[in-house]
C-alpha positions as CSV (number, residue, x, y, z in Angstrom):
1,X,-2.6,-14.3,22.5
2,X,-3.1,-17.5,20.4
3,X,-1.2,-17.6,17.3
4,X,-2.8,-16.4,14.0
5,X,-3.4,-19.5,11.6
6,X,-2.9,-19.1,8.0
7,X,-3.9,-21.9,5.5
8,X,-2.4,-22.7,1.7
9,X,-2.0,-26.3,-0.1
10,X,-1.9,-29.1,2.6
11,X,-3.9,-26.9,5.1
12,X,-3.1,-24.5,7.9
13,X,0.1,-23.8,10.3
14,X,0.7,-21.5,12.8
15,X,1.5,-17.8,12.6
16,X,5.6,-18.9,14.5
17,X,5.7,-22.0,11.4
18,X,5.4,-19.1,9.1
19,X,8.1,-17.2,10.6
20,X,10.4,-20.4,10.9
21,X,10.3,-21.1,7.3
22,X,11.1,-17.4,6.6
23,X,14.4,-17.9,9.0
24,X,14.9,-20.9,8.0
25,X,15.5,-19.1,4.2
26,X,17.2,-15.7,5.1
27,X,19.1,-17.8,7.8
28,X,20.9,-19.5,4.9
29,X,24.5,-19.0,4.5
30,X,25.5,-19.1,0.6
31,X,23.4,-18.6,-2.1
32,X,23.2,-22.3,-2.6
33,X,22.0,-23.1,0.8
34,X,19.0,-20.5,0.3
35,X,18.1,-22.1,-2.9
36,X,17.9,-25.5,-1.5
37,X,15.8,-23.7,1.7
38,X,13.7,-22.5,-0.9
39,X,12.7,-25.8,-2.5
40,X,12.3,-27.2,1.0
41,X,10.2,-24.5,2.3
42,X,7.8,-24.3,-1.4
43,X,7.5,-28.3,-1.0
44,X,6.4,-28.3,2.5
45,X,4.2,-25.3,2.4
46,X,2.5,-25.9,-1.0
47,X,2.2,-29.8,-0.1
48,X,3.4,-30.9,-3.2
49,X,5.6,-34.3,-4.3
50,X,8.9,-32.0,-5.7
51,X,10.2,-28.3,-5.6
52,X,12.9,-27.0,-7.4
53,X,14.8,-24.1,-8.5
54,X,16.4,-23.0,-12.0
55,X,18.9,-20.8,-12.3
56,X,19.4,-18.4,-15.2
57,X,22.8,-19.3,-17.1
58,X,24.9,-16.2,-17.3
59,X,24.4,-14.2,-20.9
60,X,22.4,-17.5,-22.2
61,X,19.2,-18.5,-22.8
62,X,18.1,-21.3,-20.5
63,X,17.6,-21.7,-17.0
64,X,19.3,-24.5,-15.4
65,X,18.1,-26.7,-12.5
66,X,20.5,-26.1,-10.2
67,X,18.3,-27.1,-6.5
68,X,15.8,-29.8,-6.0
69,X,13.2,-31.4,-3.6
70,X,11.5,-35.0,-4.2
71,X,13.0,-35.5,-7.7
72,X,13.6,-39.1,-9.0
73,X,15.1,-38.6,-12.3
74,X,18.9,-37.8,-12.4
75,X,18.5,-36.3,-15.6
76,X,15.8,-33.9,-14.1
77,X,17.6,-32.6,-11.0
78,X,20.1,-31.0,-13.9
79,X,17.7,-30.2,-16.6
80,X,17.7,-27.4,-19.1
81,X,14.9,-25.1,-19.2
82,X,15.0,-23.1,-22.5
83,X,13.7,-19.7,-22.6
84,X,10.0,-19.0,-23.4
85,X,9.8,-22.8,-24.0
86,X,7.8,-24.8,-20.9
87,X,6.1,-23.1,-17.6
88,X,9.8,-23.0,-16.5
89,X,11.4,-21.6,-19.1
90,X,8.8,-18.9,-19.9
91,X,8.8,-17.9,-16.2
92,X,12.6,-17.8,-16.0
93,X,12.3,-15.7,-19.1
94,X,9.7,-12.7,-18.7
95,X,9.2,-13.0,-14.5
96,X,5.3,-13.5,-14.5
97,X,4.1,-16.4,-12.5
98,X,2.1,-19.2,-13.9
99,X,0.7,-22.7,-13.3
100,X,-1.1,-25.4,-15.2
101,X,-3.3,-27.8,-13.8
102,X,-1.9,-30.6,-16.5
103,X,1.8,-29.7,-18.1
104,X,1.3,-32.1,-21.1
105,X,-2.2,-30.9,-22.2
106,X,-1.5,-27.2,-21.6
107,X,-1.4,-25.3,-25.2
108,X,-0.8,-21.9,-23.3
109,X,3.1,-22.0,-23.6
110,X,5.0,-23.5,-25.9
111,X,6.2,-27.0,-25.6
112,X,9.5,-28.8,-26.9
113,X,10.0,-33.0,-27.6
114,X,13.0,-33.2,-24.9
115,X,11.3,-30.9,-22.2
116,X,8.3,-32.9,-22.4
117,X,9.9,-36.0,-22.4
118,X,11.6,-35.5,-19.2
119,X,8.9,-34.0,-17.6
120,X,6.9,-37.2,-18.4
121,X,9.8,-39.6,-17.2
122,X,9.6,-37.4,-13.9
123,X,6.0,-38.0,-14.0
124,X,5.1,-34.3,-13.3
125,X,1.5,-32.9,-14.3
126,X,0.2,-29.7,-11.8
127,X,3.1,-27.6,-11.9
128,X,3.4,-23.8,-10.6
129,X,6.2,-21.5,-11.3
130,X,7.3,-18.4,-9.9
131,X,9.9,-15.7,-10.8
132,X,13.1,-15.0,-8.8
133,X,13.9,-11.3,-8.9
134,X,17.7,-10.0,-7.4
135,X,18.3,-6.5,-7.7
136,X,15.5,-6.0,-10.4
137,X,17.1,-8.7,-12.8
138,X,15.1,-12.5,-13.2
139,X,18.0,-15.1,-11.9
140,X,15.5,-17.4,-12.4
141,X,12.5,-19.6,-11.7
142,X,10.6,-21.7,-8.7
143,X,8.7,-24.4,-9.2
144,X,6.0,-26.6,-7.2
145,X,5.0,-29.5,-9.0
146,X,2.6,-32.9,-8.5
147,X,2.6,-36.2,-10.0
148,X,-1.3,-35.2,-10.3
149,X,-3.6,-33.0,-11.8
150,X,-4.0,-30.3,-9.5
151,X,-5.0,-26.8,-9.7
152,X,-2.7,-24.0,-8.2
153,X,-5.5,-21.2,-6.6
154,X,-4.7,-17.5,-6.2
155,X,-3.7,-18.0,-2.3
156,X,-1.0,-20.9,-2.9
157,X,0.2,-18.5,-6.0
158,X,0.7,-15.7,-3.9
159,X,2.6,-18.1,-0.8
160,X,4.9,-19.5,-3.2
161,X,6.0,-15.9,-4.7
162,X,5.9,-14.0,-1.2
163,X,8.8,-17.4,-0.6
164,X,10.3,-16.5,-3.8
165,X,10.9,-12.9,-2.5
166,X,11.7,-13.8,0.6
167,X,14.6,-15.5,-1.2
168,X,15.6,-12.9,-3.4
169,X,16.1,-10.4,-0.7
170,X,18.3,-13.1,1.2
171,X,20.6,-14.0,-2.3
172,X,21.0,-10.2,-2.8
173,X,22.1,-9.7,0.6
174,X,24.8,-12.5,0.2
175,X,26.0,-11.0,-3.5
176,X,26.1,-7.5,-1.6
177,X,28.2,-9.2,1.7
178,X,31.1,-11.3,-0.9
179,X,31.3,-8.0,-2.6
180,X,32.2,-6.5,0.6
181,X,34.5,-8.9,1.5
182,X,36.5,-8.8,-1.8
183,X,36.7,-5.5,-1.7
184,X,38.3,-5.8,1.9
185,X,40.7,-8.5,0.3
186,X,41.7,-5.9,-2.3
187,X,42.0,-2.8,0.3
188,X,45.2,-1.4,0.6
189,X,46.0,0.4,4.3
190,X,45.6,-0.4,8.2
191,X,43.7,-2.7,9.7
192,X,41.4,0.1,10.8
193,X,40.0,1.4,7.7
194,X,39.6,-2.0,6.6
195,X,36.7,-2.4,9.7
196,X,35.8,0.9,8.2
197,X,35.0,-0.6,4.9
198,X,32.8,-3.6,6.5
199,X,31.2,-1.3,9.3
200,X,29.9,0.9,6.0
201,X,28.6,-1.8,3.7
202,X,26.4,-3.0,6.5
203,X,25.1,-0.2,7.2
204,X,24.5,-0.2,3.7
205,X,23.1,-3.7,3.3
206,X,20.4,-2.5,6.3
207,X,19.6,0.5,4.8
208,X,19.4,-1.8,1.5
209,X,17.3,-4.2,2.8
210,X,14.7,-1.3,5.2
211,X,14.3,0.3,1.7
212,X,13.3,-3.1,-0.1
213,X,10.7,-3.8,2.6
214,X,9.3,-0.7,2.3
215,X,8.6,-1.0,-1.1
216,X,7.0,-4.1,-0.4
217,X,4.6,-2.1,2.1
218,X,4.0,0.3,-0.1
219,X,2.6,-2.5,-2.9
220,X,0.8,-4.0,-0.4
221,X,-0.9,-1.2,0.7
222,X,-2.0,-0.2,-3.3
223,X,-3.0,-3.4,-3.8
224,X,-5.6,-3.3,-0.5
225,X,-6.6,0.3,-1.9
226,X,-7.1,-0.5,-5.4
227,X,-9.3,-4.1,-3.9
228,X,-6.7,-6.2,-5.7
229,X,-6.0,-8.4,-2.7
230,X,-8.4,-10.9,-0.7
231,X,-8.3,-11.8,2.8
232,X,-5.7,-14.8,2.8
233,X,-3.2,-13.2,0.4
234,X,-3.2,-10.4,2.7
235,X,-2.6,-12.3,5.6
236,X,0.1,-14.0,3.6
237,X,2.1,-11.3,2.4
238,X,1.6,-9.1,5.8
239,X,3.4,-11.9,7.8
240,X,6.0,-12.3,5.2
241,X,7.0,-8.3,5.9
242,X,7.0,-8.6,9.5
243,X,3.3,-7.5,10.0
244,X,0.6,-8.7,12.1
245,X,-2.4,-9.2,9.8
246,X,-4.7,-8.6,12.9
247,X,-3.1,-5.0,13.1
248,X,-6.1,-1.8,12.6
249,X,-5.5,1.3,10.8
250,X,-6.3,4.5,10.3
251,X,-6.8,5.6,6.4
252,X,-5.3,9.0,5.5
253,X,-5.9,10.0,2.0
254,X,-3.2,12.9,1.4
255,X,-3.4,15.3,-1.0
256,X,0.5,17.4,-0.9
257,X,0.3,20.9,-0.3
258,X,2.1,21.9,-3.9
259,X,3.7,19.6,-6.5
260,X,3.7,16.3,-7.4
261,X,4.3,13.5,-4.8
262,X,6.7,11.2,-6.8
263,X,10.1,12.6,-5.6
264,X,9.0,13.8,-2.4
265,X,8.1,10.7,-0.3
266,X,10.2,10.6,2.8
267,X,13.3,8.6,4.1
268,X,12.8,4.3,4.5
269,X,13.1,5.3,8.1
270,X,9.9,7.0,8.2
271,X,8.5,4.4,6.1
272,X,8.6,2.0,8.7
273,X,6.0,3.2,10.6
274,X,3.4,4.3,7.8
275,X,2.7,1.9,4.9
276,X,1.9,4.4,1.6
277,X,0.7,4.1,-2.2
278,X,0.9,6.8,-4.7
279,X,-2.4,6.5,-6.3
280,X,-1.9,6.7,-10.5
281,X,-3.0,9.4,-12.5
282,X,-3.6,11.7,-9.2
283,X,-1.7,13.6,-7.0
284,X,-2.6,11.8,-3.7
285,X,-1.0,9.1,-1.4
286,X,-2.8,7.0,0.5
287,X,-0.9,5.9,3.9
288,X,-2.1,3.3,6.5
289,X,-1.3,4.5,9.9
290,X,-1.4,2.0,12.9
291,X,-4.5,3.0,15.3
292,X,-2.4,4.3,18.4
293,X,0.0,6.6,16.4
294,X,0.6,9.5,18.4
295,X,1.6,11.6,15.5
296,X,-1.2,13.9,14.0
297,X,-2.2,13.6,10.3
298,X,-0.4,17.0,9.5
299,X,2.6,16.0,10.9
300,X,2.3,12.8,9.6
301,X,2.0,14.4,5.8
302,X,4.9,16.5,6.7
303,X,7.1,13.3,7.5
304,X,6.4,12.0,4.4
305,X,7.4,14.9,2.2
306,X,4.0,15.7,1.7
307,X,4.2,19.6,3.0
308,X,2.6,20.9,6.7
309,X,-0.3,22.3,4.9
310,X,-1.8,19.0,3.0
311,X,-5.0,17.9,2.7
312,X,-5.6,14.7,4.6
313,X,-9.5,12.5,4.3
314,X,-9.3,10.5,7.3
315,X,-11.5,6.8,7.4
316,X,-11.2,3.8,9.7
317,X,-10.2,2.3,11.7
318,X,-10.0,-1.1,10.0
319,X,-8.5,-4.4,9.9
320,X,-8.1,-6.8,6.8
321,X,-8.3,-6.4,3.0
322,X,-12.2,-5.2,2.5
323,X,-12.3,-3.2,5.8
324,X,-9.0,-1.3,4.5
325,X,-10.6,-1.0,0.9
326,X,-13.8,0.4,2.0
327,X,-12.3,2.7,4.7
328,X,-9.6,3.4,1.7
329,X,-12.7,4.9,-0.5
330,X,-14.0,6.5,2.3
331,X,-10.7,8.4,2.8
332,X,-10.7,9.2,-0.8
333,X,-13.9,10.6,-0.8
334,X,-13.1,12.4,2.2
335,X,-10.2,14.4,0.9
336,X,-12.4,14.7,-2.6
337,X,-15.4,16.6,-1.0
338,X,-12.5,18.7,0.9
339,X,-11.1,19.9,-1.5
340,X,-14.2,20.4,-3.8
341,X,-15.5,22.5,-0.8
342,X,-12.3,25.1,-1.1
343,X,-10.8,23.4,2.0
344,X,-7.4,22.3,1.0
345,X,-4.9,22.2,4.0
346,X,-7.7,20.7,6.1
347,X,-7.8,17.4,7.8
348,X,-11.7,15.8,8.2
349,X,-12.5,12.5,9.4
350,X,-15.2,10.0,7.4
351,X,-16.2,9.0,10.7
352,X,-17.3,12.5,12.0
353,X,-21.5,13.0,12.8
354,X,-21.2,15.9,10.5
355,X,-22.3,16.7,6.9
356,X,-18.7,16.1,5.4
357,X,-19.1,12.5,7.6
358,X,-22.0,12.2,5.9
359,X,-21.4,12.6,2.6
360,X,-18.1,10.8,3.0
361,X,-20.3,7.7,4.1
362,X,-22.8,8.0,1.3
363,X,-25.5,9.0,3.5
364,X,-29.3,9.2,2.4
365,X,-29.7,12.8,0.7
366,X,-32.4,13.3,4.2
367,X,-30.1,12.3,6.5
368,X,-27.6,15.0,4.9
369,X,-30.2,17.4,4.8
370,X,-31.3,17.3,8.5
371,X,-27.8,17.7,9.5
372,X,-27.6,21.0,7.4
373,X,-30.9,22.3,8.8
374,X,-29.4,21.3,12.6
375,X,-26.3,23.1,12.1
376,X,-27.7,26.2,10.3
377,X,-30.5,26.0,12.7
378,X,-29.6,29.9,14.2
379,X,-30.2,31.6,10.7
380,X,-33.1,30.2,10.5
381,X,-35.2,32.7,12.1
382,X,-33.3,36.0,10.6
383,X,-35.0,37.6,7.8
384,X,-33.7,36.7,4.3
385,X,-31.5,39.9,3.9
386,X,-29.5,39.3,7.3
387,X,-29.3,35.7,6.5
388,X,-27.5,36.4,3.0
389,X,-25.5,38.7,4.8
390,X,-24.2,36.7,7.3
391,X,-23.9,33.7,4.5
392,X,-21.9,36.1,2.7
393,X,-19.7,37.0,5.5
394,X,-19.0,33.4,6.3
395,X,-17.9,32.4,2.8
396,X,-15.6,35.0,2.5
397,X,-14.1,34.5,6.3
398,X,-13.4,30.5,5.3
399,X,-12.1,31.6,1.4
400,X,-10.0,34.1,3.2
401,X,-8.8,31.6,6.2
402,X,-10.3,33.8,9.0
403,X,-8.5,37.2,8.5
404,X,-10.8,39.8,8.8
405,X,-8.5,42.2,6.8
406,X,-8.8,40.2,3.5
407,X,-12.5,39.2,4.2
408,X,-13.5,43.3,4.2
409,X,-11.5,42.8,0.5
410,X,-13.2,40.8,-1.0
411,X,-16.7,41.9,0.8
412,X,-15.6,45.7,-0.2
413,X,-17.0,46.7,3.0
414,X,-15.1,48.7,6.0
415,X,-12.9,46.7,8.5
416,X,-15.3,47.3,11.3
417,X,-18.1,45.9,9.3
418,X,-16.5,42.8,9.4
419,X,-15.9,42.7,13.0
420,X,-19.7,43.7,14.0
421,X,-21.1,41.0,11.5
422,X,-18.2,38.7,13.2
423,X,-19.9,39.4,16.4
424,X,-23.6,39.2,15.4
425,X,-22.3,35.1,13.8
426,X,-20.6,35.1,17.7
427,X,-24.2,35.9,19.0
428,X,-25.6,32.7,16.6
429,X,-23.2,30.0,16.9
430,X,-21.4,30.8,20.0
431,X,-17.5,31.6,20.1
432,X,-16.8,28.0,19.5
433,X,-17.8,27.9,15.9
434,X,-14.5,29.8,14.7
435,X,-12.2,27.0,15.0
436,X,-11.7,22.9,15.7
437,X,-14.5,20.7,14.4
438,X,-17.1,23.1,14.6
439,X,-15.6,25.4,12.2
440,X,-15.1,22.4,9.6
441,X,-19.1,21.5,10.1
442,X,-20.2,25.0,10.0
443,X,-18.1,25.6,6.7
444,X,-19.3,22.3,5.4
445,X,-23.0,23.4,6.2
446,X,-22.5,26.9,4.4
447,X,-20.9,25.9,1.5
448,X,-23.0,23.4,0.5
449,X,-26.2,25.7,1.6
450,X,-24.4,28.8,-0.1
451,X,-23.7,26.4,-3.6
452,X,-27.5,26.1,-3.8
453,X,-26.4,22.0,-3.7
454,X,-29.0,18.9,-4.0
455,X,-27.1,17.5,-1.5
456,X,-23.7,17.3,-2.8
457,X,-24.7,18.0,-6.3
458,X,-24.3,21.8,-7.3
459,X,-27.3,23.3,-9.5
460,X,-26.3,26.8,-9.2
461,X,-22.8,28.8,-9.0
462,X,-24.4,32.1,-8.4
463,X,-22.4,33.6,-5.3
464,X,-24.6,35.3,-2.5
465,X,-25.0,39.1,-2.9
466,X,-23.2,40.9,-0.5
């Protein structure tokens, strides 16, 4: 399979030159060497004259150029970068990334006589910055510059943070590995439990680093849901976590069976396999799920914390940032009409040729309404008291999940009435129409026939008469 070309700055590389310049970070061996990796990786990639890295002074307030690419001026390859003063400095400070097409003309940060002197000796104009983040803490800022005007787009901004993180991840994994080894130093016993000690913290540094990723997953995945990504920052950030781009998935939109989701996501180890977002201000996650998954969406939900009883809106499958966002609102409307319809514990598919499919798709009202009509087709010809009847009995059969016990309740009718109306809906529909797909499109049909619905809309919440 040819490699997958991505394109940022000086133009496009192959999917393996990505990879490389990942290694060629996290393959670093001190924090120093990864900084300097960094530089030379943001140069290359972006295209630009100079890269370099400041490096937030411990308890001060300045960040100090401490690694550098394609500088000339000695001064600059040391140079301090005050807080909140310069793109630097303000990057270094509050951890948003920034650029300006032209550093001495830009009013949108604040400015300082020595910073811009230097920076005019260095003869830098387009610069962009992005944060360093270690453990949740700014060490710092990275910075892409040009002796030119030039204008940094939303695809080169999202390369040169995805490198940024990429670095991160490898300087927290080095502070974590030196702690280790001090600790080791400072161990007191046999040479045994010392292994002990290192054979724990990496275990603990892989766990560490799985759980990091899968956060990363996880914001990826919001951001496709929520339409805040395009295609070629997808494709960016999907190869920096190790994905293929290229990969289709199924959209489940899951509703948990009981409680909120927050603290009931499952282990990193699942997480792996199923990318999630929590969506805000509902209780729902939305997980994309590799097309070839053998696991069903119930156990899936399960996995995840999510309860064996959850409500899953299935769409897709879909590859790339609109395809996932569209199939994503599919799924959402999906588990919406579910649960709307008093189906919650169900799992329905956008894609299905029923009404639900319909209605998930945003289908023309007569489209919907010949669907209804097909699938209700055998009470058509029963005269209006048998048909409420039998409307009746199916209501109360899907509210009551199919045991006839509870049904004759809440019809207040005998047991054995059940069971001979149960067999007169056999008659109709066939035995089939009790479980599987058919008995999600019947209820569907019912529901929205029984609601008195303008397809979807409701206009009357008078129950049938029993």
């Amino acid at each position: 399979m040819p490699d997958l070309l991505l394109s940022a700055g000086a133009g496009s590389w192959p999917f393996g030159e990505v990879t490389a310049m990942i290694r060629a970070i996290t393959g670093a061996r001190s924090r120093a060497e990864v900084l300097d990796a960094l530089c030379s990786r943001i140069r290359y990639s972006l295209g630009t004259s100079t890269a370099y890295v400041a490096v937030n002074r411990a308890g001060g307030r300045e960040a100090v150029v401490s690694s550098s690419h394609g500088l000339v001026t000695p001064l600059f390859r040391t140079l301090r970068l005050p807080h909140c003063i310069g793109l630097g400095g303000l990057v270094a400070s509050d951890g948003v990334a920034r650029s300006t097409e032209d550093y001495a003309g830009d009013a949108t940060f604040r400015h300082s006589p020595a910073l811009d002197r230097s920076v005019r000796q260095e003869g830098l104009r387009g610069i962009a910055a992005a944060p360093v983040v270690v453990g949740g803490n700014v060490i710092g800022a990275a910075m892409a510059a040009e002796r030119d005007r030039r204008r940094f787009g939303p695809q080169e901004m999202a390369l040169l943070e995805a490198l940024c993180a990429v670095a991160a991840a490898a300087i927290g994994h080095h502070t974590e590995l030196r702690a280790a080894e001090r600790r080791v130093r400072e161990a007191d016993g046999c040479a045994e439990g010392l292994r002990e000690v290192v054979r724990r913290q990496r275990e603990l540094l892989t766990a560490t680093a799985l759980d990091a990723q899968a956060r990363q997953r996880e914001e990826l995945c919001a951001d496709l849901v929520a339409g805040r990504v395009d295609e070629p920052a997808y494709r960016m950030r999907a190869v920096v976590l190790g994905l293929d781009p290229a990969q289709r998935y199924d959209v489940h939109a899951i509703a948990p069976q009981a409680g909120p989701t927050a603290a009931r996501v499952g282990a990193p180890t699942t997480r792996q396999h199923v990318a999630m977002s929590s969506r805000p201000g509902e209780d729902v996650v939305v997980a994309l799920v590799p097309v070839g998954e053998p696991t069903g969406a119930h156990e899936i939900a399960a996995r995840l914390g999510l309860g064996a009883r959850a409500t899953v809106g299935v769409a897709g499958p879909a590859a790339g940032a609109i395809a996932l966002h569209d199939a994503g609102r599919q799924a959402m409307r999906t588990l919406r009409l579910l649960r709307g319809l008093g189906r919650d514990g169900a799992v329905a598919d956008a894609g299905s040729p029923g009404p639900l499919g319909l209605l998930a798709a945003g289908a023309e009202p007569g489209q919907i309404r010949a669907v209804l009509d097909a699938v209700l087709a055998p009470l058509a010809d029963l005269d209006e008291d048998r048909r409420t009847r039998h409307l009746a009995t199916l209501v109360a059969w899907f509210d009551q999940d199919g045991s006839v016990k509870r049904t004759a309740r809440a019809l207040g009718v005998h047991v054995n009435t059940v069971y001979g109306r149960l067999a007169g809906l056999d008659e109709l529909f066939g035995p089939g129409w009790r479980g599987g797909r058919h008995r999600l499109e019947l209820e569907t049909s019912v529901r929205l026939q029984v609601l008195g619905t303008d397809l979807g809309r409701t206009v009357s919440s008078t129950p049938p008469s029993r």
